[in-house]
BAPADREN-918026 format. One record per residue: residue in three letters; x, y negated, z of N, C-alpha, C in turn. Coordinates in steps of 0.05 Angstrom, whole numbers, plus 32768, in hexadecimal, padded with zeros to 4 digits. Layout:
// BAPADREN-918026
ALAXYZXYZXYZ/...
***
This chain:
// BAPADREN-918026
UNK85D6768E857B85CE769D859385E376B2859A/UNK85F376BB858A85FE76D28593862476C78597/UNK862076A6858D863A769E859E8636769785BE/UNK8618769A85C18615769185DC861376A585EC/UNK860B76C485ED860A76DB85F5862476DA85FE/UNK863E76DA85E0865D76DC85EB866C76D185FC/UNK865876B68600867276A18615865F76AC862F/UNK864376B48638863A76B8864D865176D58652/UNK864F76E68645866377018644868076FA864C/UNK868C76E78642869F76DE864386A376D48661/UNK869476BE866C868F76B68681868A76CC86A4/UNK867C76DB869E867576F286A8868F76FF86AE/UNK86A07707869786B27719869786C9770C86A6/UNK86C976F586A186E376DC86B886D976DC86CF/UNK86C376DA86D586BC76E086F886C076F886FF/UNK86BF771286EB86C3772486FC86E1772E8705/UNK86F0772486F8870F772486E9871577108712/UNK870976FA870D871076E8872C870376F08743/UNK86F17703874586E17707875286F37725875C/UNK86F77735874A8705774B87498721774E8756/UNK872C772D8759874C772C875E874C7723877D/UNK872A7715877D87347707879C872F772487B2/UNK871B773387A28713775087B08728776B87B6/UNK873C776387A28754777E879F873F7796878D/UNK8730778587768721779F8774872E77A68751/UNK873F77BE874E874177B7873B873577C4871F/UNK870F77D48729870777DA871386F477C68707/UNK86ED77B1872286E67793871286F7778D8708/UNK870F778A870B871C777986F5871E778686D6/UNK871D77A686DD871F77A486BE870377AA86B2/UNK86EE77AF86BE86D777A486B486D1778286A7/UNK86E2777286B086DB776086AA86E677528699/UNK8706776186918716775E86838707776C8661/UNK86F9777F866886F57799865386D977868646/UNK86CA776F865586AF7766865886BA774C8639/UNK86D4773F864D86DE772C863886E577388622/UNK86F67747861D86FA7759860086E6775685ED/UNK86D87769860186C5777585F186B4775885D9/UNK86B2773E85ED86A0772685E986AB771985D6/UNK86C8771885D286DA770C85C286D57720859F/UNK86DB773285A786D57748859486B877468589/UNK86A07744858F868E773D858D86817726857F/UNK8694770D8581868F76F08586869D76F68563/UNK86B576F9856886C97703854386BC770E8538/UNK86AB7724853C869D77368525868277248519/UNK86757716852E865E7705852A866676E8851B/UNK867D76E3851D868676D08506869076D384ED/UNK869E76F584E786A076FD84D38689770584BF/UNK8673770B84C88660771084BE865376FA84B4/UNK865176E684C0864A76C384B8865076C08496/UNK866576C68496867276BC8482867076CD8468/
***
């Protein structure tokens, strides 16, 4: 469940990243840049713990 939270996060954060570029907006982009981080970061800690 919580690799699926990350790729929705993940997903989210790439629209706002394209959404942000076609707009000239660029505190969507790094919202959405900071969204993926964060999900990636998230996604690694939840697999370190697995183990």
């Amino acid at each position: 469940m919580r690799y699926v939270i990350a790729i929705l996060a993940i997903a989210l954060g790439v629209a706002a990243v394209v959404f942000g570029g076609a707009d000239d907006s660029p505190g969507l982009q790094l919202i959405g840049a900071v969204l993926v981080v964060g999900a990636v970061a998230f996604a690694v800690r939840a697999a370190r713990r697995e183990r």
